[in-house]
Each structure stands twice: as C-alpha cells, then as structure tokens.
C-alpha positions as CSV (number, residue, x, y, z in Angstrom):
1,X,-85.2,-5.1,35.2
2,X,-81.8,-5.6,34.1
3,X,-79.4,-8.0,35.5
4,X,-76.7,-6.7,36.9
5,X,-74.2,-8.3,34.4
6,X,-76.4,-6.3,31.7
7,X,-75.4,-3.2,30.9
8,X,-78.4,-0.2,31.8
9,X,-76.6,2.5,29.7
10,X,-76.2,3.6,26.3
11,X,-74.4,2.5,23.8
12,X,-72.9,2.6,19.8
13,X,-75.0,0.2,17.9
14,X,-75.0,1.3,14.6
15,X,-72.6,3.2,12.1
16,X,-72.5,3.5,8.4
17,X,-72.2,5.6,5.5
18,X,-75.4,6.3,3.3
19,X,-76.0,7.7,0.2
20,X,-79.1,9.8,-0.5
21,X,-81.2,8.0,-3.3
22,X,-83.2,11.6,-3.6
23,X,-79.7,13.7,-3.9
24,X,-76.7,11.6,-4.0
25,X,-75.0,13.4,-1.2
26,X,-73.3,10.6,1.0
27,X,-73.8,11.0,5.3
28,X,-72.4,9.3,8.5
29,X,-74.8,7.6,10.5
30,X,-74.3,7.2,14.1
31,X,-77.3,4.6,15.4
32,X,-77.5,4.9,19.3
33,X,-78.9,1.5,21.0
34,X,-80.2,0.7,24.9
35,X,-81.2,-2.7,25.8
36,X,-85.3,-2.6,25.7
37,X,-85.7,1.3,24.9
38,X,-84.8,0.7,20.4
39,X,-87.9,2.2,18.8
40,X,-88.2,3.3,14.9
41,X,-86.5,6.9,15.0
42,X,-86.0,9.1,11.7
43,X,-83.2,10.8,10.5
44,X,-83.0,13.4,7.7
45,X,-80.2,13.5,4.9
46,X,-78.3,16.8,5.9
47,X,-78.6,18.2,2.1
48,X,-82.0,17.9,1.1
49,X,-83.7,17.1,4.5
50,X,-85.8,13.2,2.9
51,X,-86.5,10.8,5.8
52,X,-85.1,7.9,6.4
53,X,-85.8,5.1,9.7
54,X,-83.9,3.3,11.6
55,X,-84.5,0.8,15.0
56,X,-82.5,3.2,17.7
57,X,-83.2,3.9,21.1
58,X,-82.8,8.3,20.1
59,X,-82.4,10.0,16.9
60,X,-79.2,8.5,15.2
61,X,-76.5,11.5,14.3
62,X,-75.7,12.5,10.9
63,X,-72.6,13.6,9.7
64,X,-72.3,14.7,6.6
65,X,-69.1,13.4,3.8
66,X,-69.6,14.4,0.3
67,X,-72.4,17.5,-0.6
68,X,-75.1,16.3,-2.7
69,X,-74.6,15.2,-6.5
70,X,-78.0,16.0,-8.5
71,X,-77.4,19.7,-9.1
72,X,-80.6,20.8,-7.4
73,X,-80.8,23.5,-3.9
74,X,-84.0,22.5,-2.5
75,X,-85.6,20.2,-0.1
76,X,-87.1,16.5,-1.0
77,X,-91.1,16.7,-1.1
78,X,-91.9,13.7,-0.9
C-alpha cells in the first residue's frame, strides 16, 4: 500500500531519442512509470517494426523524427 505522501498515479519516467541500429530511422520514446507496477514492455521502431525493451509500467509511445536511412521498405526479421 502506498503512503499517502507517495504518489498512486502515473507518471513520465522516461524520454529519449533512439536511433534504429536495423534502419537508421531516429524515434521519440515516451517511457511511462508507476511506483511498483514497471515490468519489461517492448516497443517497435515505427519504420521497420524491430523490438526493443524497456522497464515501464505500459508500452512506452513512439514518435517518430527522421524516416529510416538504409534504403530498404520492409520489416526487420529478426
């Protein structure tokens, strides 16, 4: 149980840029964090869809900045 000088909501833990190492395009990542409730949650690269993980407490947001790089249209098989 939390104390009540903890707060039981939500909110921003994380956010940073990443680059794709699969396709080079470059994303916003928006981690959300609540005290007790951060579990490993995936998010995908909004070009070519590869994995990554994070510790979050829901599936960060991904926002993408600059298109991929590597000249290719498909999906990462990985």
């Amino acid at each position: 149980m939390a104390s009540p000088l903890e707060p039981a909501f939500g909110y921003q833990r994380d956010q940073f840029d990443q680059t794709c190492d699969y396709c080079g395009a470059v994303f916003e990542v928006t981690v959300p964090g609540q005290k007790g409730h951060e579990e490993r949650e995936e998010y995908h690269c909004p070009e070519c869809r590869k994995e990554f993980h994070c510790r979050a407490s829901n599936s960060p947001s991904v926002t993408l900045k600059s298109p991929r790089t590597d000249g290719r249209s498909g999906n990462y098989h990985g």
